[in-house]
C-alpha angles and dihedrals in degrees: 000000000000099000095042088053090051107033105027101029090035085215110172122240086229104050085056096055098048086044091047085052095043081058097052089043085063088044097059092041102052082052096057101048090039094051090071096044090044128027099255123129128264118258107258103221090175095059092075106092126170115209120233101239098048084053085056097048091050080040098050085035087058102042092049087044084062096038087058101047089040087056098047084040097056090042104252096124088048089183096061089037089067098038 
């Protein structure tokens, strides 16, 4: 599914995840206007908390990531540069 969506479709990466978080925009807000109307619960936004040492293992993976492709930019890592 993947690679038809991508290849034959020549559908963006980006275009899918804009299109994946307009979705869940509509989500949480057809929630929130239904939970009046009906008894469900409100959506807890504060309830989504991201830990401090999982932000600094994304953050070290990423800055490693563009120490890497700096350094085979600029011509430093002269293999990966050619290939």
């Amino acid at each position: 599914m993947v690679w038809f969506l991508f290849e034959v479709v020549e559908y963006n990466l980006v275009t899918l995840l804009c299109h994946i978080l307009i979705a869940l925009m509509l989500i949480l807000f057809v929630w929130h206007n239904a939970a009046g109307l009906i008894t469900w619960r409100l959506p807890d936004i504060y309830d989504l908390e991201i830990p401090d040492y999982t932000v600094r293992f994304f953050h070290n993976k990423l800055n490693f990531f563009l120490r890497k492709f700096y350094d085979i930019a600029t011509g430093k890592d002269l293999r990966f540069f050619f290939v």
